[in-house]
N, CA, C and O atoms as a GROMACS GRO file, in nm:
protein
  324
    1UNK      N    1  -0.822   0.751   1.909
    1UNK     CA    2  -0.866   0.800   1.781
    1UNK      C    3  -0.752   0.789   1.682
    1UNK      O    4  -0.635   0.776   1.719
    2UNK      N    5  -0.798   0.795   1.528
    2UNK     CA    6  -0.701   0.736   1.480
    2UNK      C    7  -0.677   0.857   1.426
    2UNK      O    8  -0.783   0.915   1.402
    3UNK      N    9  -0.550   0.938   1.386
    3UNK     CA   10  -0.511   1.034   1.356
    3UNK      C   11  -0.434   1.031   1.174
    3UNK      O   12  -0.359   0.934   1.167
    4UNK      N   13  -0.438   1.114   1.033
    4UNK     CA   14  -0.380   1.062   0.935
    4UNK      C   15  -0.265   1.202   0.923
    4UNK      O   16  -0.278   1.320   0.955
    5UNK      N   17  -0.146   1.122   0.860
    5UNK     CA   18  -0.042   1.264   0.826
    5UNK      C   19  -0.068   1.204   0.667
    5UNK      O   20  -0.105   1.093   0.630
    6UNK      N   21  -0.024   1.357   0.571
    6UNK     CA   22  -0.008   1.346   0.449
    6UNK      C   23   0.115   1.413   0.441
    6UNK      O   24   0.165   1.480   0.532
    7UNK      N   25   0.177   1.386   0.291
    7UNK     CA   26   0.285   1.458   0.270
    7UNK      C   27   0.394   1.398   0.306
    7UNK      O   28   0.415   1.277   0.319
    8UNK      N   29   0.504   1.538   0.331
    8UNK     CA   30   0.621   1.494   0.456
    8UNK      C   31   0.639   1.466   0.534
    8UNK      O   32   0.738   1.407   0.580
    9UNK      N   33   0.496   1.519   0.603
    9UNK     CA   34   0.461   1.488   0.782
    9UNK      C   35   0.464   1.366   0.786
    9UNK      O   36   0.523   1.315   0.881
   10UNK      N   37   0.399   1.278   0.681
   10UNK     CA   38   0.361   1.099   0.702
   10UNK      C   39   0.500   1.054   0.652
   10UNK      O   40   0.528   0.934   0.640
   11UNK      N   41   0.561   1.125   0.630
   11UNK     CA   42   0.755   1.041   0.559
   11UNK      C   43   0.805   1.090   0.734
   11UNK      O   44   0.927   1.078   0.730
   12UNK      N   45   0.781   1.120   0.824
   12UNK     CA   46   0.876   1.174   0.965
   12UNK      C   47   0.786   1.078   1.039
   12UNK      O   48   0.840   0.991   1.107
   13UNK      N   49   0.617   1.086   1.031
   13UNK     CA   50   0.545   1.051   1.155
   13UNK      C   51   0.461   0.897   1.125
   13UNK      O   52   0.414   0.817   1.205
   14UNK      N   53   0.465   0.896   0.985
   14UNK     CA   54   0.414   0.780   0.944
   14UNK      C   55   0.289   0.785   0.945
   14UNK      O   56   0.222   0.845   1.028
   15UNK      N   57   0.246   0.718   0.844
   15UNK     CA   58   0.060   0.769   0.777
   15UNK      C   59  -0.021   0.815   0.873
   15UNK      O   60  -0.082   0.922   0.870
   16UNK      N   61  -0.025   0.711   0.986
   16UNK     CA   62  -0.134   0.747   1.103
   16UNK      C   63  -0.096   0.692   1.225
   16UNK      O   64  -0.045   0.580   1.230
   17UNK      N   65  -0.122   0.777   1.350
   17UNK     CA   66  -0.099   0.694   1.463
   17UNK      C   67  -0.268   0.695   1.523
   17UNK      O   68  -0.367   0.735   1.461
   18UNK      N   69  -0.262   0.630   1.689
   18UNK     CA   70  -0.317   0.618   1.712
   18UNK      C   71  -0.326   0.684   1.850
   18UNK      O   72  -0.235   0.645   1.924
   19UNK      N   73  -0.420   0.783   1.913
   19UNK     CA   74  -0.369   0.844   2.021
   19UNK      C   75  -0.504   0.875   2.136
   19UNK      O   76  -0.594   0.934   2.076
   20UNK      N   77  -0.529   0.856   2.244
   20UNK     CA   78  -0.619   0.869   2.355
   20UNK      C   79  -0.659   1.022   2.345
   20UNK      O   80  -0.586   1.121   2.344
   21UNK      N   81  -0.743   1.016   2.342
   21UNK     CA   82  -0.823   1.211   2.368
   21UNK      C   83  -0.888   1.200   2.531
   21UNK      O   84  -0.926   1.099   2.591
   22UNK      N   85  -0.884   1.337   2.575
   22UNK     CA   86  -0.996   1.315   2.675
   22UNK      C   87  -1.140   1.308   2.633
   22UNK      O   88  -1.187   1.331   2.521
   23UNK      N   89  -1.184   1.282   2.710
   23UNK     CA   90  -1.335   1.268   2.656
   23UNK      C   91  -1.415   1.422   2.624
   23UNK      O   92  -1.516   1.440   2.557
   24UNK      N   93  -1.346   1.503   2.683
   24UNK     CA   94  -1.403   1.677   2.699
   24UNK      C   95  -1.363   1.714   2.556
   24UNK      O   96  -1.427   1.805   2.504
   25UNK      N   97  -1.236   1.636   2.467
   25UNK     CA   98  -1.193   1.665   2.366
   25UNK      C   99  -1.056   1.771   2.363
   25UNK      O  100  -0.993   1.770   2.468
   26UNK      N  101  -1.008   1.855   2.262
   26UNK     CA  102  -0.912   1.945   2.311
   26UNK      C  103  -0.936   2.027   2.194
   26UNK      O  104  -1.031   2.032   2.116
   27UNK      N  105  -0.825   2.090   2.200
   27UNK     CA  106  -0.817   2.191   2.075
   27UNK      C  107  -0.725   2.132   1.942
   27UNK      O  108  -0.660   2.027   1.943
   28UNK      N  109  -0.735   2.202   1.857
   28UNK     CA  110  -0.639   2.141   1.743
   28UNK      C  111  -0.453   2.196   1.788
   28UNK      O  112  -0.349   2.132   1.773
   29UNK      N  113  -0.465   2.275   1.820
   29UNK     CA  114  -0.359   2.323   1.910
   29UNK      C  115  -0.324   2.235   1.993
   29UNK      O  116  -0.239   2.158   1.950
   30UNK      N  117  -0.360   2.217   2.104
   30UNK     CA  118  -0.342   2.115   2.223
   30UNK      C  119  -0.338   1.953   2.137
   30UNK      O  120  -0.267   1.861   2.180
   31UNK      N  121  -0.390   1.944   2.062
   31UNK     CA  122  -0.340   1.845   1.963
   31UNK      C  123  -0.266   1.807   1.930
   31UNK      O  124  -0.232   1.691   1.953
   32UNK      N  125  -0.182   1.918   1.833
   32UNK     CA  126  -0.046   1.927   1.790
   32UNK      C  127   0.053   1.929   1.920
   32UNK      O  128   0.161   1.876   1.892
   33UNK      N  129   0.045   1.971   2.039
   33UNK     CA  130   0.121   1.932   2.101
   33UNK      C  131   0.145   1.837   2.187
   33UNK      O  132   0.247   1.820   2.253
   34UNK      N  133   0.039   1.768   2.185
   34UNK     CA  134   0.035   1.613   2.257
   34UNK      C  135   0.113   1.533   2.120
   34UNK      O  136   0.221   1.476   2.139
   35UNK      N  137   0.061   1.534   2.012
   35UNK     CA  138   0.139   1.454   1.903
   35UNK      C  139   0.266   1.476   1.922
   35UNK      O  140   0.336   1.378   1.944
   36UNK      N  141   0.332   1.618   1.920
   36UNK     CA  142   0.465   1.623   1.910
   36UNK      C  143   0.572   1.615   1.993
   36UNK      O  144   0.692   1.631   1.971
   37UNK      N  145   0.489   1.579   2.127
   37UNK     CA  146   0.528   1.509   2.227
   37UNK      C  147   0.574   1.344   2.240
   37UNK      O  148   0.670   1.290   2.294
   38UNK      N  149   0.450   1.285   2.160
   38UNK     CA  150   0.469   1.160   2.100
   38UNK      C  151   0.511   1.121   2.009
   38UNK      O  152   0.509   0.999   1.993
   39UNK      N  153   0.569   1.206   1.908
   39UNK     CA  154   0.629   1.157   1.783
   39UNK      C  155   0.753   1.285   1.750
   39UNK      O  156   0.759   1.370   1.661
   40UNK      N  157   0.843   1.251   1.862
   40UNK     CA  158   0.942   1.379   1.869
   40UNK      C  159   1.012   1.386   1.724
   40UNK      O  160   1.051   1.490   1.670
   41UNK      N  161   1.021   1.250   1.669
   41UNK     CA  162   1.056   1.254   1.542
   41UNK      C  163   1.007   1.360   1.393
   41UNK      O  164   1.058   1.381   1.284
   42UNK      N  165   0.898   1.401   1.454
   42UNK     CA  166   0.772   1.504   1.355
   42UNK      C  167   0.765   1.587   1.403
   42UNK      O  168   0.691   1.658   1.335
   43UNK      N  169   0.823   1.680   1.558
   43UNK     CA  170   0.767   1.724   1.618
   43UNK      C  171   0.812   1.855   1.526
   43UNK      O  172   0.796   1.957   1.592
   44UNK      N  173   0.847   1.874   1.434
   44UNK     CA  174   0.972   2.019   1.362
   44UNK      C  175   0.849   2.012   1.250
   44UNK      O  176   0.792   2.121   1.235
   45UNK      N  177   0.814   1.938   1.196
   45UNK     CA  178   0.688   1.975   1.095
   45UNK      C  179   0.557   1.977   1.168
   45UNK      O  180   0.480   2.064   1.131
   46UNK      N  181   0.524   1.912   1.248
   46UNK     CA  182   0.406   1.900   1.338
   46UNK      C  183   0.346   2.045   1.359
   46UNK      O  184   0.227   2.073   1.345
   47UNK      N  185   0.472   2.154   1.406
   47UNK     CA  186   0.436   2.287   1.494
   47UNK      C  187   0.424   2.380   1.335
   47UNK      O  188   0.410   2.501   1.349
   48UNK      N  189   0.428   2.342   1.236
   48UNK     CA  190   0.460   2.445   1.155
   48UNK      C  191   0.365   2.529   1.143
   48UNK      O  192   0.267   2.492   1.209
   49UNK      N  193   0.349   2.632   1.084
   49UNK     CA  194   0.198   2.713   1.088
   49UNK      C  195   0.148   2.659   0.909
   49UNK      O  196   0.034   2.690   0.876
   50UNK      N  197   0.212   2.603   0.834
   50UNK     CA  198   0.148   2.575   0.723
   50UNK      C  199   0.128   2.426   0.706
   50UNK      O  200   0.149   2.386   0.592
   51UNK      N  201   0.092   2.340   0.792
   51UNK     CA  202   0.074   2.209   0.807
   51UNK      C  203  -0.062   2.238   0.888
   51UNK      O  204  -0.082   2.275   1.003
   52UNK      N  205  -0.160   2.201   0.766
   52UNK     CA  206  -0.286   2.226   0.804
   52UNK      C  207  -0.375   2.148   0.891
   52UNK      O  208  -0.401   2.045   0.829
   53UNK      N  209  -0.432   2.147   1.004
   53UNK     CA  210  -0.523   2.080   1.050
   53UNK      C  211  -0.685   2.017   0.992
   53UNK      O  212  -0.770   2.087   1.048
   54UNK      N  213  -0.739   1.930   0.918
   54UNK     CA  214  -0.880   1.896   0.902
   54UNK      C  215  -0.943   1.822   1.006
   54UNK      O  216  -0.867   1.773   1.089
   55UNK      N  217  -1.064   1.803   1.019
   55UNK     CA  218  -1.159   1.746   1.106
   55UNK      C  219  -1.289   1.709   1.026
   55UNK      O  220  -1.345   1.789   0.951
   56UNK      N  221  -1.328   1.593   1.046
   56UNK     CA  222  -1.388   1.565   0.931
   56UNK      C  223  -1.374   1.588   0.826
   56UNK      O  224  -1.483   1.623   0.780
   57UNK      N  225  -1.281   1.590   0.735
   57UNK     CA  226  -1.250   1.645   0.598
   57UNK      C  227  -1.272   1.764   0.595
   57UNK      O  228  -1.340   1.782   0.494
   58UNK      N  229  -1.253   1.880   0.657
   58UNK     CA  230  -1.290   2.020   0.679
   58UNK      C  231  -1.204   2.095   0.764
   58UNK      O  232  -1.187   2.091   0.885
   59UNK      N  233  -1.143   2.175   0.659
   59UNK     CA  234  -0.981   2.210   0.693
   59UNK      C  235  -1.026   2.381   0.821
   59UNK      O  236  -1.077   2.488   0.788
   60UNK      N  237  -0.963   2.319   1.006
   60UNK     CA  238  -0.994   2.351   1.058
   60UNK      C  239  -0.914   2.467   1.142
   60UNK      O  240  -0.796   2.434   1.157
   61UNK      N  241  -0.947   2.596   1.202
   61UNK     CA  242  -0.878   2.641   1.348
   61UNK      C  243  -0.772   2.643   1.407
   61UNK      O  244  -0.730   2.706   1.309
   62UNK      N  245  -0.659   2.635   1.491
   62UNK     CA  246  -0.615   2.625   1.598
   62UNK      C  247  -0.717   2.581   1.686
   62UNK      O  248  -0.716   2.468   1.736
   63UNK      N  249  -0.816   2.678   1.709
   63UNK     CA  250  -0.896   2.675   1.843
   63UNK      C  251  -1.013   2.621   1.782
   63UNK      O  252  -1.116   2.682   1.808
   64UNK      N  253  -1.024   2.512   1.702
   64UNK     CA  254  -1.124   2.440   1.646
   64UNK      C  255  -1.122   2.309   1.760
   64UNK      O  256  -1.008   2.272   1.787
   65UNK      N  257  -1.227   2.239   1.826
   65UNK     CA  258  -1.210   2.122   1.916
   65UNK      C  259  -1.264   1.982   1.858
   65UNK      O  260  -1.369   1.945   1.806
   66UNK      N  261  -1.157   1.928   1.888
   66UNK     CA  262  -1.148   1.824   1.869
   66UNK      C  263  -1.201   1.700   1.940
   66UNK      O  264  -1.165   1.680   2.056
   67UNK      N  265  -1.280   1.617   1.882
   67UNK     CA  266  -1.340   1.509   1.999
   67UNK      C  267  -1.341   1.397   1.950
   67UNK      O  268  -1.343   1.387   1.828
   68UNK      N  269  -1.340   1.301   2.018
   68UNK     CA  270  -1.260   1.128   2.041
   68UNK      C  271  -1.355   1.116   1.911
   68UNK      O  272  -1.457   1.183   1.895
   69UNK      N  273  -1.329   1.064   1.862
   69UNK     CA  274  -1.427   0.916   1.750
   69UNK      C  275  -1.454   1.058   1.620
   69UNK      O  276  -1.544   1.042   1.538
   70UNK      N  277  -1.364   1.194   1.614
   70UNK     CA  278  -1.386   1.241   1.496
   70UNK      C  279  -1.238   1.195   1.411
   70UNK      O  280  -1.149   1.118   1.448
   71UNK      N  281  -1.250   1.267   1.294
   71UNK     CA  282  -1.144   1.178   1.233
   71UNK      C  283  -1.053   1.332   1.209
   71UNK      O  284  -1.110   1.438   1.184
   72UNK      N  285  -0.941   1.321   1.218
   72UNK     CA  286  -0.838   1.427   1.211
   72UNK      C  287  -0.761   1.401   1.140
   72UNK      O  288  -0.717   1.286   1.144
   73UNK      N  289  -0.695   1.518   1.015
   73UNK     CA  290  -0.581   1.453   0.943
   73UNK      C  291  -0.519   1.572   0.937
   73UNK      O  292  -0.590   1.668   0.966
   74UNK      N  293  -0.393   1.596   0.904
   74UNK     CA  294  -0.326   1.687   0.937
   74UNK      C  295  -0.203   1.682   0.783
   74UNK      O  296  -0.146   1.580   0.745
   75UNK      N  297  -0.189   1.829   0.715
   75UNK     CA  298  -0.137   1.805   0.586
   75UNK      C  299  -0.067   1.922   0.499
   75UNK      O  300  -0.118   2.031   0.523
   76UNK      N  301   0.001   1.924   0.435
   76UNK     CA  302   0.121   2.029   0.432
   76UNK      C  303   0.018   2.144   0.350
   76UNK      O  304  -0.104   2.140   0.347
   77UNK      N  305   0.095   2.235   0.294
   77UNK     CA  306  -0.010   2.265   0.186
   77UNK      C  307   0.010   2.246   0.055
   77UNK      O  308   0.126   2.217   0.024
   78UNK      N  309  -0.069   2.253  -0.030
   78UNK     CA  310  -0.110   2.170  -0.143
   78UNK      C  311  -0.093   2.318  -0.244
   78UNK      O  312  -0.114   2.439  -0.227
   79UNK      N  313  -0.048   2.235  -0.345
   79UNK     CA  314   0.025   2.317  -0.490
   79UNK      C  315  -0.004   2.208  -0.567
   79UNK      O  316  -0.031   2.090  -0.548
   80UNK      N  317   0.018   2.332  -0.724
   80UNK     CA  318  -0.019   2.240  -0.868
   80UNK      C  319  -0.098   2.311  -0.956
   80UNK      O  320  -0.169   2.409  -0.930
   81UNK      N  321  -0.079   2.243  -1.084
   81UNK     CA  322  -0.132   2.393  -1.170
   81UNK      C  323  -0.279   2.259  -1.202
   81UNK      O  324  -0.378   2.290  -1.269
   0.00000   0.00000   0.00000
């Protein structure tokens, strides 16, 4: 599945990778730590608690699950008048 960073996260982890799910799916949690396993380079913004998780464009959980062929993007938080 193809995974997107915005922000700073995509200046450490780079716009998007690409990463195997199980088929049962996981959590957005268990997410973040398979990524930051794989991209030790991100792994310091990856865990943050204000680097938001979406799923389908629908800003999600920790314990929101995640499954192969949805689209996930993951993104700092957003300011501006």
């Amino acid at each position: 599945m193809k995974i997107l960073f915005f922000g700073r996260l995509a200046d450490s982890a780079g716009r998007e990778v690409e990463l195997d799910l199980p088929a049962e799916g996981c959590t957005v949690a268990e997410l973040r730590r398979r990524l930051a396993g794989a991209l030790p380079q991100a792994a310091g913004e990856l865990t943050r608690p204000s680097i938001r998780a979406c799923i389908d464009l629908e800003v999600a959980p920790e314990t929101a699950r995640v499954m192969p062929g949805q689209e996930v993007a993951f993104l700092p938080p957003l300011s501006g008048g």
